[in-house]
N, C-alpha and C positions, 0 to 999 in steps of 0.2 A: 794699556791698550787691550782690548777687548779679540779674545780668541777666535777671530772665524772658521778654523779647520774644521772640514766633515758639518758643515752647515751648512742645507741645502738652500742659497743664493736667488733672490728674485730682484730683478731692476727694470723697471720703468719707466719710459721718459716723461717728461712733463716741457713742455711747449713754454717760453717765458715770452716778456717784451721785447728781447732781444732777437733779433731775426739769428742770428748769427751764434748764439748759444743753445744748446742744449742742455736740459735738468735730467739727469737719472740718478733714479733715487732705490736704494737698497733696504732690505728687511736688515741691515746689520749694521752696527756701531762700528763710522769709523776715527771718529775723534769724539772727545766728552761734550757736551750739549752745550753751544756758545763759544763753540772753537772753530775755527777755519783758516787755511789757509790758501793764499793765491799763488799762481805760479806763471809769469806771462811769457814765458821762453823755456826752452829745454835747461841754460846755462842754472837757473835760479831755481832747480828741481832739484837738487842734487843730494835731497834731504828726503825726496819720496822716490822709491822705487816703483811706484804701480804710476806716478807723474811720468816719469821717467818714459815710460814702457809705453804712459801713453803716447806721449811725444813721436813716439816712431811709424804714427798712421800720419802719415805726412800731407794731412787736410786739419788735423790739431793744434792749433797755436797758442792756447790757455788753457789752463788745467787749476779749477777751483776746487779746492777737495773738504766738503763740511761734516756735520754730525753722523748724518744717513744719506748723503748723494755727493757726486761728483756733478759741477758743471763743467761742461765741454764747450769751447769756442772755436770758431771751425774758420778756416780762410780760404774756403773754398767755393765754388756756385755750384757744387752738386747737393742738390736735397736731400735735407733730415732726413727724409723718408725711406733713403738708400744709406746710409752710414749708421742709423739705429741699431738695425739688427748685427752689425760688426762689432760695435760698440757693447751692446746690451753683452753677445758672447765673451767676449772678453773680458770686461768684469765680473760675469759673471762666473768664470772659470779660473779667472786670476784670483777672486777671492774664497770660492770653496777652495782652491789649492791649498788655501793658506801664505798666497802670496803675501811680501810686510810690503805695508799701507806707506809706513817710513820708518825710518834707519833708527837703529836700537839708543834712547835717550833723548828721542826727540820731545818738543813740547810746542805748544800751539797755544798753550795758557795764554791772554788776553794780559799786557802788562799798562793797557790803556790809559788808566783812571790813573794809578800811581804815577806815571810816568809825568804826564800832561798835571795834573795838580802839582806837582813840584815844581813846576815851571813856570806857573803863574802866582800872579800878586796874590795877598792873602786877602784884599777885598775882592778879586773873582772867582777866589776859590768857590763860593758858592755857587756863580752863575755858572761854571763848571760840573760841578757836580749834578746842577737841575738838568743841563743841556744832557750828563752822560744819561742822566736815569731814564730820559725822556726816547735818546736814540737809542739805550738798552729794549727799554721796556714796552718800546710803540713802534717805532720804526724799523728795529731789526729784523723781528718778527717776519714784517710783510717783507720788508726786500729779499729776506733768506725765503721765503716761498718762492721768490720768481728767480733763485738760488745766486744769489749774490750776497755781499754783506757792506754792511757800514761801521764805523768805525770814526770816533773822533781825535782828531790831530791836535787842534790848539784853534784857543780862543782869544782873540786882541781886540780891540775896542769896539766891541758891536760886533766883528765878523766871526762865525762859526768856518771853521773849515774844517772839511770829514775826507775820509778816504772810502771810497767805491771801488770793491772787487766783487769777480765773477763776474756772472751776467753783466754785471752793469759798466762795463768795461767798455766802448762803444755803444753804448746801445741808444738808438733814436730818442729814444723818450727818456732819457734819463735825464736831460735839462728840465724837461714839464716837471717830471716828479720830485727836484732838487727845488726848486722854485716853487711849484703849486703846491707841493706837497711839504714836504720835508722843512722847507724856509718857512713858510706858513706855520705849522707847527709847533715851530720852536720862536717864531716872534709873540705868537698868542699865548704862552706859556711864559714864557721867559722875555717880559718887553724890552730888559739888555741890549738880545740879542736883532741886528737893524738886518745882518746878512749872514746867506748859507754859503759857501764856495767848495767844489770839491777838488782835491789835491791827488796828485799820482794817478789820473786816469783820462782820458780823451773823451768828451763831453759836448 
């Protein structure tokens, strides 16, 4: 993990399609590049202390922590525009500190690809593989801008099913973007593939 101490700290929000989340994004490393983790409760934090800590602004209810930004999920009707500057202070104090990001041995390494190809037949092994490289290398990208991520779960006869965290955790549009986008995608690439579905999140 990368030393934040005595480095002086800038965060920024960035506004997603999620009415209900928040992107602040930091000049500093806090996980290696294609790592993230979600956090949808205080109980399931228990691995991040700066998750943790945030949990205790009691308008927080998700806590996505990736490369260079934390998304924030908020359960409350007071505006972004009043909770930023609480927010931006805080990490931005927590991390000059030297506060830990997470608890000593942690790892976030993606065990995706290995996991999900062992699980499957050896004739979709491949269609597997096309599907990860295609959500690696085209889809991640854009969803980690609007600070969420994707992730593929398992593949069975024609259906793709992903898991959506962060932002895209409720968020209005994220059936459009599964369907128009993402489904589209990966049937025009990959003809296998007939559907997208996603797993673990409220849609």
């Amino acid at each position: 993990m990368i030393e934040n101490k005595e480095k002086m700290v800038s965060v920024y929000a960035e506004a997603n399609p999620n009415p209900e989340s928040m992107k602040l994004v930091m000049n500093v490393q806090l996980l290696p590049d294609g790592q993230s983790v979600d956090y949808p409760d205080l109980e399931s934090a228990v691995e991040s202390p700066l998750a943790q800590e945030l949990f205790n602004f009691d308008y927080v209810s998700r806590v996505f922590i990736a490369s260079n930004f934390v998304t924030i999920t908020k359960n409350s009707t007071i505006e972004w525009v009043k909770l930023i500057p609480e927010l931006r202070t805080f990490l931005k104090s927590y991390v000059e500190a030297g506060g830990p990001i997470f608890n000593e041995g942690f790892s976030a390494a993606p065990k995706t690809e290995a996991a999900t190809t062992a699980e499957t037949s050896e004739g979709d092994a491949v269609i597997v593989k096309k599907v990860i490289d295609l959500l690696e290398n085209y889809v991640r990208p854009a969803v980690e801008q609007d600070g969420g991520n994707i992730s593929f779960k398992s593949y069975n006869d024609g259906v793709v099913t992903v898991h959506l965290q962060g932002s895209c955790s409720g968020c209005p549009s994220a059936t459009v973007t599964l369907k128009a986008g993402i489904e589209n995608l990966l049937k025009r690439m990959v003809p296998e593939v007939k559907e997208v579905v996603a797993d673990g999140v409220t849609i």
